[in-house]
N, C-alpha and C positions, 0 to 999 in steps of 0.2 A: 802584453804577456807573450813569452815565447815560447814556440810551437813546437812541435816533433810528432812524426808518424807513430800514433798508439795501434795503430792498426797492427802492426806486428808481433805485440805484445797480448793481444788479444790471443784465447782457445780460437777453435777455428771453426767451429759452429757457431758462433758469434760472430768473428769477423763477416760474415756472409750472410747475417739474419736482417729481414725486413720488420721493424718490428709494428705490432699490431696497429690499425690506423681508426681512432673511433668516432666517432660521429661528432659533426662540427657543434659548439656549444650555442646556443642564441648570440649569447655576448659576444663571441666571434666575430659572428654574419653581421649582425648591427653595425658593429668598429669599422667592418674591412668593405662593408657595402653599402652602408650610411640609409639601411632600411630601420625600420622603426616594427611593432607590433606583428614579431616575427610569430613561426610556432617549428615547433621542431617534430618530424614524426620519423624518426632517422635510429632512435635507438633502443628502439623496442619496451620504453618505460609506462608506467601503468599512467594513462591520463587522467584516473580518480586520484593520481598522488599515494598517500601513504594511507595504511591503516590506522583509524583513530585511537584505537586499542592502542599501537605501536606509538603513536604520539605522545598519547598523555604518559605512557609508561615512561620515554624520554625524560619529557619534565622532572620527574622523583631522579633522576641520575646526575641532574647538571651541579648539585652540591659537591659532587665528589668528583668531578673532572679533575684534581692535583693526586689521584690515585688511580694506579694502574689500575688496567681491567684483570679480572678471573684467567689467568691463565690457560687454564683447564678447559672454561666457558660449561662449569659443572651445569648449572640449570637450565641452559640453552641445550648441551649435550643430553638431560636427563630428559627435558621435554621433546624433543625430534628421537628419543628413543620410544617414548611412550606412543607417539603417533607414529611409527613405523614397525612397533611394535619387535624389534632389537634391546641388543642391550647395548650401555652410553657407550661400551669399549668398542663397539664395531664403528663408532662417527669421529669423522675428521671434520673441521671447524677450517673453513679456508674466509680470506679476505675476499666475497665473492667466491663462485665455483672455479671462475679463472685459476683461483689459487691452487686447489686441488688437483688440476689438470698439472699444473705445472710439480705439484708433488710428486703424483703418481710419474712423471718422467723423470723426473730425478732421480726418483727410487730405482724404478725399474728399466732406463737404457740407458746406454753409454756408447762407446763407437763399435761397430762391430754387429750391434743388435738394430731392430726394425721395430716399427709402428704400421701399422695399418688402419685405414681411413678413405671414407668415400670423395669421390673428387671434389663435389661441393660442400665439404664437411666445414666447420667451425673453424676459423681462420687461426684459434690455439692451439691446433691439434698438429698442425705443421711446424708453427713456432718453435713450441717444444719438444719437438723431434729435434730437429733441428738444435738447436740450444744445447741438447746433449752430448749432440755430434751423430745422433743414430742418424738414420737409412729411414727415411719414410715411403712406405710402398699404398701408393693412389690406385683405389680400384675405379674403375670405369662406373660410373650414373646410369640410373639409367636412360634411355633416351628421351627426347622433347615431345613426342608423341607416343608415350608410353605414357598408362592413365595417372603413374604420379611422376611424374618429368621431371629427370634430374634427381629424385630419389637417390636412398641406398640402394644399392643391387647386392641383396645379403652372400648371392652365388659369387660374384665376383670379389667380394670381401673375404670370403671362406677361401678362395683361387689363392689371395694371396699372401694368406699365411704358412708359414714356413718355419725352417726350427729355431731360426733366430727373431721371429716374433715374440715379444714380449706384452704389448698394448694394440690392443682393437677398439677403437673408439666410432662407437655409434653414435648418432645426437638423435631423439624422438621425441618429440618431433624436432627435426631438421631447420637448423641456421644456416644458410639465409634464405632455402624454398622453402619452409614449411611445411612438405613432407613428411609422411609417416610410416613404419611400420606395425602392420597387426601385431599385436603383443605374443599372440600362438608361437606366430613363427619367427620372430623373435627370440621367444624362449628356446626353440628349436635352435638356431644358430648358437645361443650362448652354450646350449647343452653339447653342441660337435666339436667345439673348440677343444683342440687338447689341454693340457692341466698347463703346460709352461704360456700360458696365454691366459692376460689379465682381461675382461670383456669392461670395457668404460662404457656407460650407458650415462648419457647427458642426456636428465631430464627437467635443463631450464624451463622449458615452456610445458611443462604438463600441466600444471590445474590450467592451464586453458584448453585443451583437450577436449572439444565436449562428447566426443566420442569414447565408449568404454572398451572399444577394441585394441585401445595403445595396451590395455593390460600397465598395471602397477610392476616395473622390474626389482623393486625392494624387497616385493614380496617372494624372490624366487632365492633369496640371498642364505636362507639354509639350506636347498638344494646344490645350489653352484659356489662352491670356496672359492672361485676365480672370478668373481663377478663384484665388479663395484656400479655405483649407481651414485651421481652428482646432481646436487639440486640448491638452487638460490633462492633467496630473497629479496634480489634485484627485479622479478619483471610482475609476477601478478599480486607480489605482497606488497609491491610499490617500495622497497628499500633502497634502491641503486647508490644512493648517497651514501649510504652506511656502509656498503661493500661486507655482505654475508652469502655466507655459500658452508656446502658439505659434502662429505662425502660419506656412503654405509657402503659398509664392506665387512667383508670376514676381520674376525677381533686381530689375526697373524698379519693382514695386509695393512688394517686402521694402526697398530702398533711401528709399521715400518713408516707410514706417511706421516706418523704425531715424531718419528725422529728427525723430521728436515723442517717441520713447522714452525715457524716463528712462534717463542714463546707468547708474545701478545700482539695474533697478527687481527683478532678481531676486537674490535674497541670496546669500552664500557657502554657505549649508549647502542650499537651496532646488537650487542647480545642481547642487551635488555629489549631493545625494540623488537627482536628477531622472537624476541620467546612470547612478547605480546600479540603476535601479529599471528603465528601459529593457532591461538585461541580465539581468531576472528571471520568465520567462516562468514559470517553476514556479509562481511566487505569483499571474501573473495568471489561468493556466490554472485553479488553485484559486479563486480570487476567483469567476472563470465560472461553475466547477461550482454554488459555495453561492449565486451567484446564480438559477440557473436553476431550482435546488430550492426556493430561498425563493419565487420567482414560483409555480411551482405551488401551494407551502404557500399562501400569501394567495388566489390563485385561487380554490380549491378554499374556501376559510373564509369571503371573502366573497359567496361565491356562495350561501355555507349560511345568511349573514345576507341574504341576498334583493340587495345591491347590484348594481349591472351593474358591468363591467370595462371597459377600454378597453383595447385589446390592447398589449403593450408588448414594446419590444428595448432595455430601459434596468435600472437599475437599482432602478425603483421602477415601481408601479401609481399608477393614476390609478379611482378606486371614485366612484360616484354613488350616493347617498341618495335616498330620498323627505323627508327632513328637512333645512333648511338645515344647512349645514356647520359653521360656525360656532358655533351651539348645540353640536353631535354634538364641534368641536374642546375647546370650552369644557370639558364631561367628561371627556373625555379628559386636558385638563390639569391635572384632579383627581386622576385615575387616574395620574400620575406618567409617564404616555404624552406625546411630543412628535410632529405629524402634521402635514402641511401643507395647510390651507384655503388653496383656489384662487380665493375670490372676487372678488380683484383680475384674473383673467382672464376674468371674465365666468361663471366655473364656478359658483355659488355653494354648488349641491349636489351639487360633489365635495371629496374628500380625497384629496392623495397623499402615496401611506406607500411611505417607502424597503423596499428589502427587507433584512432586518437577518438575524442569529443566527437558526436556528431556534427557541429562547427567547423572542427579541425576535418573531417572527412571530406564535410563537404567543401572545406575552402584549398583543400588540395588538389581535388576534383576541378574546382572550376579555373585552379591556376593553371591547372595542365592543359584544359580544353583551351588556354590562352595562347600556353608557350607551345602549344604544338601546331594553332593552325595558322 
């Protein structure tokens, strides 16, 4: 086949984009490393699997797989309206919440205009600046010895909005520290934001939260017209295979993001399972529990291999080494263990490990205590 430089043919926020790198699959690691009875805890997915609810709802869908899905996504829309207590015009339907992020940046920057975002923020928040060709302005974390390390620092995110801000992207709790902020003041930051400023508040991991001080950001969305709020199906509803996400937002913002949406970018079994999974609180209240216990399992383990913690209200830990990470990943992916080096965030010597099975906690635990000493 012959070749030619498309490079130059590219926009030019692309030519220069890294683009997103996600957690190595099992089938992977096995092929390339000839390990056998791997586990992966690398990408923050629920280890009870999916909800049952969401299952069997599947099943009744697979007759009509040679027909498109609901467009619209009317009764997935009409039920995340009735639980956030909205009406269906203010929700965006993304392939995963990824998708939405990348909505909201299309809508809202182009060259010339900014995003703002904490240093350790969600590695799609830079992507899609980026991609548009905007100006992404990185406020400072806060520090490693501050009681949430590596945090948003709300004052230095406010610092660097300006009048060609358009998107303020908070995550709460925070990918990849797990980090949080109080929802008070929170609410405070989204209320000082002037009006040409969108506040994106990704709250992938909130029902694991077991804290009630994140405060619900949905519920503040008739207060603030500028305030959107992103949430998936990927991490405690157990869907990640289905790829569902959304977004609430004011009905003038949800009307701008349904114009760049792929008409059927969420699939027929994706909605259907999504709308079952919303009515199965048993499974998520379970999900909680083995989360909260697997947090203290790892806690407590890596505290006995000397690492620090960063305190978390998510689904996984975020551990620091006196050892690059990298190395300490590379072992591990001997040991048939999958773990996520953070180095592309500037971490170099952390690792964050989902919280899995009590099995899986504990047999990451005793890989580590292997490959480290």
């Amino acid at each position: 086949m012959k070749t030619m430089n498309f490079e130059n043919l590219a926009v030019p926020g692309v030519r220069e984009l890294r683009p997103y790198t996600p957690g190595k699959p099992i089938s992977e690691l096995e092929r390339e490393y000839g390990v056998t009875n791997s586990i992966k805890l690398a990408s923050n997915e629920n280890p009870l699997g999916a909800s049952p609810r969401a299952i069997d709802a599947i099943r009744g869908e697979l007759d009509d797989l040679a027909l498109y899905p609901d467009a619209n996504g009317f009764e997935l829309k009409k039920a995340l309206s009735e639980k956030h207590g909205v009406e269906p015009g203010c929700v965006t339907l993304g392939n995963g919440s990824n998708d939405v992020l990348v909505f909201l940046a299309q809508v809202f920057l182009q060259p010339g205009l900014e995003s703002v975002f904490s240093r350790y923020a969600f590695a799609v928040y830079p992507i899609a600046t980026q991609m548009m060709g905007a100006i992404a302005r990185i406020a400072p974390a806060l520090p490693a010895d501050h009681p949430m390390p590596f945090g948003h620092d709300l004052r230095a995110l406010y610092e660097n909005v300006g009048p060609n801000t358009r998107l303020v992207f908070v995550a709460n709790p925070n990918n990849p520290t797990g980090t949080w902020l109080k929802g008070d003041r929170l609410k405070d930051f989204v209320g000082s934001l002037p009006p040409h400023v969108i506040c994106v508040i990704d709250e992938a991991y909130t029902e694991y939260a077991q804290s009630t001080e994140l405060g619900d950001a949905s519920t503040w969305l008739e207060e603030f017209p500028n305030l959107v709020v992103t949430r998936t199906f990927s991490k405690a509803y157990g869907l990640a295979a289905l790829r569902v996400g959304y977004a609430l937002s004011n009905p003038g913002v949800a009307d701008l993001l349904n114009r760049v949406r792929p008409a059927f970018n969420v699939n027929s079994l994706g909605l259907t399972a999504a709308r079952a999974a919303l009515g199965d609180a048993e499974f998520i209240d379970r999900s909680c529990r083995m989360n909260a216990e697997g947090l203290e399992q790892l806690r407590e383990g890596l505290n006995e291999l000397g690492a620090s913690i960063v305190p978390s209200a998510a689904n996984f830990i975020l551990a620091g080494f006196e050892q690059e990470a990298n190395d300490l990943n590379e072992k591990l992916l001997r040991e048939g263990v999958i773990v996520r080096p953070v180095g592309n965030y500037g971490l170099e010597h952390h690792l964050r490990i989902t919280i899995g099975t009590r099995q899986q906690n504990a047999r990451v635990l005793d890989a580590l205590q292997r490959v480290m000493s």
